[in-house]
N, C-alpha and C positions, 0 to 999 in steps of 0.2 A: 549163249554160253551157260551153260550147267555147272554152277559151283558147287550143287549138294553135296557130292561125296568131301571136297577139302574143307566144307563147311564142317560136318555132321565129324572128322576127323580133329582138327584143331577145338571143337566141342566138347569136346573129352579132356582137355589140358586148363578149362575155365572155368572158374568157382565163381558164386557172390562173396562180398567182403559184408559182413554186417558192424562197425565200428560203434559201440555205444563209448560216449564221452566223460569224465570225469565228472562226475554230478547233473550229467544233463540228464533230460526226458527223452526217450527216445533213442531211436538207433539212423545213422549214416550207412548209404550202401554206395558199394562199389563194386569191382571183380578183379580179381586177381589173373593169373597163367604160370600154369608148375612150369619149372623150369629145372630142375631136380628132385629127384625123389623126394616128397618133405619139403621143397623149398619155392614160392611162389612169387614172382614179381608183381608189384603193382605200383600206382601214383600214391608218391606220399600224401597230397593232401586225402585221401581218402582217409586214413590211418590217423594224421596230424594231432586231434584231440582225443584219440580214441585212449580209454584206460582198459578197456577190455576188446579183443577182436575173437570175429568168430570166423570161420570158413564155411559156406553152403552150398552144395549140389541139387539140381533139379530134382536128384532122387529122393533129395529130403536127407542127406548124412550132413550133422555140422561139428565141426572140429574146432576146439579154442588154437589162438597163432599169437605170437609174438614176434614184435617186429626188429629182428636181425640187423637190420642197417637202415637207413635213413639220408637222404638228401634234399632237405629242402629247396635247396636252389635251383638242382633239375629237376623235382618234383618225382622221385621214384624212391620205393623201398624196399624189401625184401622180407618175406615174412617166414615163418617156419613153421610148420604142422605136422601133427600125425596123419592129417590127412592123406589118402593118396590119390591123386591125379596123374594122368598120361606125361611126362614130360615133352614141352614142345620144342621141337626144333630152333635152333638161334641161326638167323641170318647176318645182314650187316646191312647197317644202313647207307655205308661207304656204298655200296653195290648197285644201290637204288638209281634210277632212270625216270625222269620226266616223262608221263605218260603210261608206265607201266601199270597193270591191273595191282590193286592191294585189297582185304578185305579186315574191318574191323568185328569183333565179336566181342561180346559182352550182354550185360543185362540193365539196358536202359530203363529207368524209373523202377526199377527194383523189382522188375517183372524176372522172377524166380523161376518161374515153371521150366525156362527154356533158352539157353542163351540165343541172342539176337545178333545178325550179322548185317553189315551193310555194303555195300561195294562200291568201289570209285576207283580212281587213278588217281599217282602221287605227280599233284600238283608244283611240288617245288620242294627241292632237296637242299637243306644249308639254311632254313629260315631262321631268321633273326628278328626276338621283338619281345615287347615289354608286357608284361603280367599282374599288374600291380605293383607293388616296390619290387619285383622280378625280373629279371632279364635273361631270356634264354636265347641260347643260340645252339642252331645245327638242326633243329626242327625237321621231321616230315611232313608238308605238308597236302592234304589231300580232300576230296571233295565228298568223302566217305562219310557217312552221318554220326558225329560221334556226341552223344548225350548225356547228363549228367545220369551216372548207374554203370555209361559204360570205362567211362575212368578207371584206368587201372587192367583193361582188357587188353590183350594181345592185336596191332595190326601185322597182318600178314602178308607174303607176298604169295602168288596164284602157286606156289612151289608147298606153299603151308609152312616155310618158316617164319618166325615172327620177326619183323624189322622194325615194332616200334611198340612203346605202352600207350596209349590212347589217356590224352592228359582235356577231359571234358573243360578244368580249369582254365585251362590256354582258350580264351576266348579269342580271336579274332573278327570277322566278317560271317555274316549269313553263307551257308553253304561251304565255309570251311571248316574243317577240321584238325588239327597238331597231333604228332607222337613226340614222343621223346628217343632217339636213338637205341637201340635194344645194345650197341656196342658198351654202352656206357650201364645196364646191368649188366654185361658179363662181368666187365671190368671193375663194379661194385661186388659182384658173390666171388669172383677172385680171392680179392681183399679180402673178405669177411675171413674165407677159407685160411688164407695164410695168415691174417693177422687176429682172427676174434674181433675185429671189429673195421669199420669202413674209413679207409685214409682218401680222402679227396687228393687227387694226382694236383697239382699246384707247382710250377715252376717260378711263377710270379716276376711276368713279365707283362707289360702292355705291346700287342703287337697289331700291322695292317699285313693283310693278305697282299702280297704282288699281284700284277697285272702287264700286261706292256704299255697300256696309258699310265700306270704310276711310274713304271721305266723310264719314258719316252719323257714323263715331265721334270723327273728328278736326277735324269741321269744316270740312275742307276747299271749295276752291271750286271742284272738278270730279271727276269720277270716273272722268276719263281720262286717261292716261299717268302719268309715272313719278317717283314722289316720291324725291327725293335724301338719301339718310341719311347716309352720308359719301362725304367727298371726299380720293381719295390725293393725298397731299403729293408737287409738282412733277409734276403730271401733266399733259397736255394739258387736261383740266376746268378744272382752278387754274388753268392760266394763261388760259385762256377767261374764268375771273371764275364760272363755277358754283358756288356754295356749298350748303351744307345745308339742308334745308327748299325748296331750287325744287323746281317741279314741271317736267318736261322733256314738251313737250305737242307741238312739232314740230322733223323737222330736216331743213334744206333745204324747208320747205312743206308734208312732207307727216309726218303724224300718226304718233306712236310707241305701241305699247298693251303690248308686253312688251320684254325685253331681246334679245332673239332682233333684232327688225327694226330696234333701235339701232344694235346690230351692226351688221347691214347696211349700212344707210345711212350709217353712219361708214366700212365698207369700200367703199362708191361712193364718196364723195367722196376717200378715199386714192387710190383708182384712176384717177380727172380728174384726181388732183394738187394740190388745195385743201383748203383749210379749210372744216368746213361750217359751215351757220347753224343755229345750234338756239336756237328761241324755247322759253322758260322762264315758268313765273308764279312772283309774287315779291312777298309783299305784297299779294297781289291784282291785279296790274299785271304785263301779258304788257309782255316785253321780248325781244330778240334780240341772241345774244352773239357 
């Protein structure tokens, strides 16, 4: 299989990040991937203590960046330059297939001259796991070689759109690799766009994913979507009227099956500017709050 040509194509939308820290010696690398004219996604830890960022191409052009939005918790940010980079394509992690080819590119160990690409197939879609006091979930995971330098690099699917940020941080196992969902920067430079600045989607609910074994042991009356365990006090949920025991079956129309495309769809409707409809069962009786 000849990757050159989507290789040498998604190469053109990937920068080094050089982050020098507030009093420290020395500089942090990472890599970035435009994503709009001016506007380059990466893993916030790369960025995290940085006081000054810079942007760097193979060609030797480095542009100063300021970091636009921030999320610690998923570990991505968005940065902003005069630099100009190819903008790449945005795929969807929803999309993603066990087995499928993916390719990561970046600049491992801060080797500039040339971004570095690795290939694998995505190992497991939906990954859930802990990162130090971190807890991420919805992970792609894959066998693709991802290194610290390449944090912050676009992984892509054999299509050359990109389906994840390559988060070096997410340690796991030898021979694995983690992205972070590429759905969740649209849905972060969204926000920036209509609001100046990044509103984390937050419904504030504790929920489990259905199953027909959690049906089959609880009784339940469907085996799809998301049973509510608890509900944080003064939260958007609460005041909706969500309580404990619903089941969360659609929002806005269209059907929820993990927490990953709650998210989502709670961050479209922040981004219209409304409140969404999420139909609930309740008693046996679909309602809409």
């Amino acid at each position: 299989m000849d990757l050159s040509g989507l290789v040498e194509k998604v190469a053109r939308s990937v920068v080094g990040v050089a982050a020098r820290g507030v009093g420290a010696v020395g500089e942090g690398f990472g890599s970035a991937f435009a994503i709009d004219r001016g506007v380059y996604a990466t893993a916030y830890h790369v960025v995290a203590q940085a006081g000054e960022v810079a942007l760097i191409t193979p060609e030797g052009e480095v542009a100063d960046a300021v970091v636009a939005a921030a999320d610690p918790a998923e570990d991505l940010a968005i940065l902003y330059s005069d630099l100009y980079a190819v903008p790449l394509s945005l795929g969807s992690a929803l999309r993603l297939r066990v087995g499928q080819g993916v390719v990561a590119v970046g600049f491992p160990l801060a080797l500039l001259d040339k971004p570095t690409a690795t290939f694998g197939i995505v190992s497991a879609v939906g990954r859930s796991l802990r990162a130090g006091d971190r807890f991420f979930e919805y992970l792609v995971q894959t066998d693709a070689a991802i290194n610290p330098g390449n944090s912050g690099g676009p992984l892509v699917n054999l299509s050359g759109e990109a389906v994840g940020v390559c988060s070096a941080v997410i340690a796991g196992a030898q021979g694995l690799g983690f992205a972070v969902p590429i759905d969740l920067v649209r849905i972060m430079y969204q926000m920036v766009k209509r609001y100046g600045r990044y509103v984390r989607p937050a419904l504030g609910v504790y929920v489990v994913a259905l199953n027909k074994a959690l049906k089959a042991l609880y009784g339940l009356p469907t085996d799809r979507g998301l049973l509510v365990v608890d509900v944080v006090p003064s939260s958007p949920a609460e005041e909706m009227g969500i309580a404990r025991g619903d089941i969360l079956t659609k929002v806005d129309g269209r059907e929820v099956a993990n927490v990953f495309e709650l998210r989502l769809l709670i961050g479209e409707a922040l981004i219209q500017g409304r409140t969404p409809r999420i139909e609930v069962i309740r008693g046996g009786r679909r309602i809409e709050l």
